[in-house]
C-alpha positions, 0 to 999 in steps of 0.5 A: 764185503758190503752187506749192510742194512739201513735204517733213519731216525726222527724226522723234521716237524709237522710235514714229516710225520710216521705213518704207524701210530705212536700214541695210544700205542696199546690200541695199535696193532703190530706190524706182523709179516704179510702186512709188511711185505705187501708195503708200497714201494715208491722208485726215485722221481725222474723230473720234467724239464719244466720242474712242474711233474715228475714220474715215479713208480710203485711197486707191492708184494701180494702174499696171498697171491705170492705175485709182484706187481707195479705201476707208473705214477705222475707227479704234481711237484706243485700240488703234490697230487698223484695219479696213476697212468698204467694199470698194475703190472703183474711179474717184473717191475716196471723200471726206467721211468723217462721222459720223451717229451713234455707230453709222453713217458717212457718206461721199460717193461719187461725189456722194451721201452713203451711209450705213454700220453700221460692218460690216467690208467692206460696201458703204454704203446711199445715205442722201441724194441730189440732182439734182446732186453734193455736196462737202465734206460734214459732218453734226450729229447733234444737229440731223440737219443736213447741210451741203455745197457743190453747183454751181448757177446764179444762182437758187441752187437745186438743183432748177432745175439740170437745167433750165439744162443742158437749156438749155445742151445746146440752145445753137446757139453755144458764145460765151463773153463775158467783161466781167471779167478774172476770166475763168478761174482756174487751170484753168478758164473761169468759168461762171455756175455756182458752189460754194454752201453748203446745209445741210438736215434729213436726221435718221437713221431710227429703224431707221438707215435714210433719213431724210425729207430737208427743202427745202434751204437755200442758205446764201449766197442772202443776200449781194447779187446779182452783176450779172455771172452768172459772177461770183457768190458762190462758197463756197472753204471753209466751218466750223459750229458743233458745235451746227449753229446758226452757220456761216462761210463764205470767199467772194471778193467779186464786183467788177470788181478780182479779178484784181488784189485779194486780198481775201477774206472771210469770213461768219457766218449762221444754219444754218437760213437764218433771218438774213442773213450777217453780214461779219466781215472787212469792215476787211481787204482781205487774204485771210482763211481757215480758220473755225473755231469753239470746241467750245461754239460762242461763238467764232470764229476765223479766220486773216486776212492784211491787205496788200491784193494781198500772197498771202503776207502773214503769217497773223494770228489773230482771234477774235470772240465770237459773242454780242457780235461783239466781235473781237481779234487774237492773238499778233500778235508771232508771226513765223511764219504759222500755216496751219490751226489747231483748238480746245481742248476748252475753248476756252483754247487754239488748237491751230494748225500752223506751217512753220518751218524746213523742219518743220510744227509743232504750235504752241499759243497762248492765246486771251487772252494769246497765249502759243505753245509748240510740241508738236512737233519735226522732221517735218511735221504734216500735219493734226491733230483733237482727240482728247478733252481731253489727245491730238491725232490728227494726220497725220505723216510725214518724207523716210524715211515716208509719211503716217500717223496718230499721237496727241500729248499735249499736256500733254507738250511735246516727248514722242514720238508714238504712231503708230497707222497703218502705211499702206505698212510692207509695201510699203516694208519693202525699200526705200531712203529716204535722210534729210534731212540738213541744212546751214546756210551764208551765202546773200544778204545773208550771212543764214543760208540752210536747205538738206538733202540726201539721198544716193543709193540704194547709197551708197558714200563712196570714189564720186563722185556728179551732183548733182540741185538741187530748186528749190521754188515758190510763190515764198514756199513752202518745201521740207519734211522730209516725204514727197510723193507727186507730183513733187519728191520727194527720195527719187525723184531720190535712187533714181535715183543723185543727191545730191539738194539743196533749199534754202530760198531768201530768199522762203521762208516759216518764217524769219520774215516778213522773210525771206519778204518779202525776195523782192519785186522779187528774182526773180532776185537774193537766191534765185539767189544763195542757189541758187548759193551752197548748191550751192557749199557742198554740194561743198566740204563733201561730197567725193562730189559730182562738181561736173561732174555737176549738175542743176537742176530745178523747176516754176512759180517753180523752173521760172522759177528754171531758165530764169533758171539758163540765162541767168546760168550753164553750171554745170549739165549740163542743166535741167528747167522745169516751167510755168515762166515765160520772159517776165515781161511776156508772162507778166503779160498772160497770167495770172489773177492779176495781183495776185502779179505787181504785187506781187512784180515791183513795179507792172504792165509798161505804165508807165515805173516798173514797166517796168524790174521786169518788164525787170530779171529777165526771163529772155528779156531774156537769151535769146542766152545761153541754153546750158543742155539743158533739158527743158520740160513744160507743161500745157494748161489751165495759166492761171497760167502759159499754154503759151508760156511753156514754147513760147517758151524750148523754140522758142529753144534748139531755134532755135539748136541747143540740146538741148531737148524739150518735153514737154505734157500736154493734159488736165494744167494747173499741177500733174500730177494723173493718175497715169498722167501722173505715172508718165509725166512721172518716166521724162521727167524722170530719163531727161533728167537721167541722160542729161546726167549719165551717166559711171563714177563718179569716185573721191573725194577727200574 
């Protein structure tokens, strides 16, 4: 289902220190919601051949403005100093940062690609554009070659796009017919139009000026044609060689099954269109993803998952020689499921990044032999590139700082980073940010079970204090130790004066495979018991908490986990279910994806075996016992789980004069992704659980 949130933890010594202050914590303010929306967000590092610079953009939310705006930074790898090169960009964000050459960036705006001479504080010059917009750009100089997915109709060609919108625009009906349960996906209804990758001949002036762009070339015209027009080849990610002579792209195979099969694949083609696209992943029907090729451009690496319908199965490593297509498969005695991975400069080594424990790690393993050693410790590594032949540059952060970018050794195992951004120290030199402080008990199946918690802002011992329980999605995500910027994160809840508690539950992935796997066909059993059972932990063990005062929150699976929560216990003062799910059988005719549900619940709802799955953890089957005041959001354009999911339950307790409210944003789906929502959705959510929770702290006894 795949929604999750997460967050890292402690981090290395002295170069690693939070942004909030923690001492003197009663002179520090809290982290109340404007100011956390209006945080600087930095995007991964694209590094320049020469290993000295690199760009990245910021990004911030005004909310007195309600407006969003970016800009382009260049970074000093040596020095660690930061200078802005455009203004702020008011509406969409800045996105692909590149390099054209050693003296000029390249970035997309609003659709086209500007140019830029490195100058501090000046607007780039257009440098390629098109009838219809760009995305997910990257640029080879050696070739003068720029690649990027563009929307377009089954031809396949830019150029005639405008004439199919003509043609829309001129429609007497607004009739949609759909032949394929593959009729929406997450937050959209398929049309024929679809992400394709094109790459064309754009070579910088002499004068650095625009290039005379050549005729495009769609990459993916090679792949057979699809007999439904809104099933085509769609690209979901795409790699090229340095060398720009190979690309690889991921791409779903149109079939009548897809939203019942996981199988995604991935293809090899010449960047010059020259040959057709060779499948390279033809013997798997688990998902594949995160194409990478080495620096010298001979191999290709992957990450492919091989349990047909199963979206979390483990990550395997494969790596095919490009010039004799022999394939092999790396560390396959690795427990853990590597989620992005780069090469060494010289192709030894896979530097890949990995949840354990609550932590992202940076793990290396070697190509021949399999061999892992882990580089990083506590905290979470957001994103890494290689930094020259000994240093990586990665994003960082943990609970108590936000996302910055550091350098890593990697002939120093377990050395400190070198931080070399500091995106928020002004804005959040005042400000409290409580650390994870994490905890171990016996959950289900006595199996230890991973759990933190963050004191509240104003911290006093001798007090008592409501507790607020953050219940991830997914379900096989995981909370992290990190610093998340939407809404579950800890130090939000914290500000607002809750104990706050997350708790990797059985399902979550960092434990090993087993432990992720062990959810199937256990919605409501070993996660519910390992929630109840780390609750109960939390207040024998700390004295401050006040066991009358407790709170469970959570969105998608957590959102399932609350409404679970109101029919199986009165523990809690009050819940709050963001799109979650209330009827698992309602709830499979109703979703885009029916493979996480056949696989997860255990079959499919319409026959006598899979029935009594669908039946056994459904929260509705135990809907008159539903007590619980419960707070539902929910958003429109949410297909995953549809609005009557959060209707329904919200119809019951209000029917049977429970407390409740609905809250429902018509332009949000599974996510809040507006700012101005997201500032919204805070105030309805910790106004909800401070009013069930309010009374004078009571002295401790503990």
């Amino acid at each position: 289902m795949r929604f999750g949130v997460l967050v890292f933890a402690a981090a290395a010594a002295g170069v690693l220190a939070a942004e909030g202050g923690n001492a003197n914590q009663n002179s520090l303010k809290p982290l109340d919601s404007h100011l956390f929306h209006s945080l600087n967000k930095i995007s991964p590092p694209i590094v320049l051949p020469d290993q000295t610079r690199a760009l990245y953009t910021t990004s911030r939310y005004d909310p007195k403005k309600n407006k969003s705006f970016s800009f382009l930074s260049l970074l000093d790898t040596v020095s660690g100093e930061s200078t802005q090169l455009t203004p702020e960009m008011e509406g969409e964000r800045i996105s692909s940062p590149m390099w054209l050459n050693e003296n000029t960036a390249g970035y997309v705006f609003k659709g086209a690609l500007y140019q830029h001479n490195l100058q501090p504080n000046i607007n780039g010059t257009l440098f390629y554009n098109t009838t219809v917009g760009i995305s997910s750009a990257t640029y080879r100089a050696a070739t003068g070659q720029l690649f990027f997915l563009a929307d377009v109709y089954s031809d396949g060609n830019i150029n005639s796009v405008a004439g199919y919108k003509e043609k829309e625009k001129n429609r007497t009906d607004s009739a949609q017919v759909f032949d394929n349960l593959w009729a929406r996906h997450w937050n959209k209804w398929m049309t024929p139009v679809k992400a394709n990758l094109f790459s064309v001949k754009v070579p910088l002036a002499e004068n650095g000026g625009l290039g005379q762009a050549a005729r495009e070339v769609n990459l993916m015209q090679g792949l057979a044609p699809s007999v439904d027009p809104l099933l085509r080849w769609e690209a979901e990610g795409y790699a090229v060689s340095n060398d720009g002579q190979h690309a690889a792209y991921v791409v779903r195979s149109p079939s009548p099954d897809l939203s019942w099969s996981t199988n995604v694949d991935i293809y090899l083609v010449p960047c010059n269109g020259s040959g057709q696209p060779e499948l390279l992943t033809e013997a798997y029907k688990g998902a594949a993803s995160n194409p990478v090729f080495s620096a010298d451009g001979s191999a290709l690496a992957w990450l492919q998952m091989e349990t047909p319908g199963y979206e979390s199965d483990i990550r395997r490593i494969f790596v095919r020689n490009i010039t004799t297509g022999q394939t092999h498969s790396v560390a396959r005695d690795w427990d853990l499921s590597p989620h992005f991975m780069i090469w060494s400069a010289d192709s030894s080594v896979l530097y890949t990044l990995v949840q354990s424990r609550g932590d992202s790690k940076v793990v290396t393993v070697n190509v021949l032999t399999g061999a892992r050693a882990e580089l990083t410790g506590s905290g979470y590594i957001a994103s890494i590139a290689r930094l020259g032949t000994d240093r990586l540059l990665a994003v960082y952060t943990n609970t108590t700082a936000t996302h910055d970018i550091y350098t890593i050794d990697v002939n120093s195992v377990g050395a400190p980073m070198r931080r070399l951004t500091q995106a928020n120290r002004e804005k959040l030199h005042d400000v409290y940010l409580g650390e994870a402080e994490d905890f171990w008990f016996a959950g289900a199946r006595n199996e230890q079970v991973h759990g933190w918690m963050v004191r509240p802002h104003g911290f006093n011992a001798s007090q008592k204090y409501p507790l607020a329980l953050l219940i991830h999605g997914g379900p096989q995500q995981a909370s992290g130790h990190a610093f998340g910027y939407a809404q579950w994160n800890p130090n939000m809840y914290a500000s607002a004066g809750f104990v706050t508690v997350q708790i990797n539950f059985h399902g979550s992935p960092g434990y090993g495979q087993n432990f992720t796997d062990s959810i199937r066909q256990q919605w409501g059993g070993l996660p519910y018991e390992d929630l109840m059972t780390g609750v109960d932990h939390v207040i024998a063990t700390y004295g401050f908490i006040d066991a009358q005062r407790l709170v469970a929150l959570g969105g998608s699976f957590g959102g399932y986990m609350a409404n679970w929560l109101n029919a199986n216990t009165d523990r809690f003062s009050a819940l709050v279910a963001h799109d979650g799910e209330f009827n698992l059988i309602s709830g499979y005719y109703s979703t885009d994806e029916l493979w996480f549900a056949e696989h997860d619940i255990g079959g499919v709802p319409f026959t006598a075996n899979g029935r009594p799955n669908y039946e056994r953890f459904n929260p509705e089957r135990l809907a008159a016992k539903f007590k619980t005041p419960t707070l539902f959001v929910h958003g429109a354009s949410d297909f995953r789980l549809s609005l009557e999911q959060s209707l329904a339950p919200w119809t019951l307790l209000r029917r049977r004069g429970i407390p409740a409210r609905l809250v429902y944003f018509e332009n949000e789906d599974h996510w809040i992704n507006h700012a101005g929502n997201s500032v919204r959705w805070y105030s309805e959510v910790l106004g909800w659980i401070s009013q069930w929770t309010t009374s004078p702290p009571a002295p401790s006894h503990g």
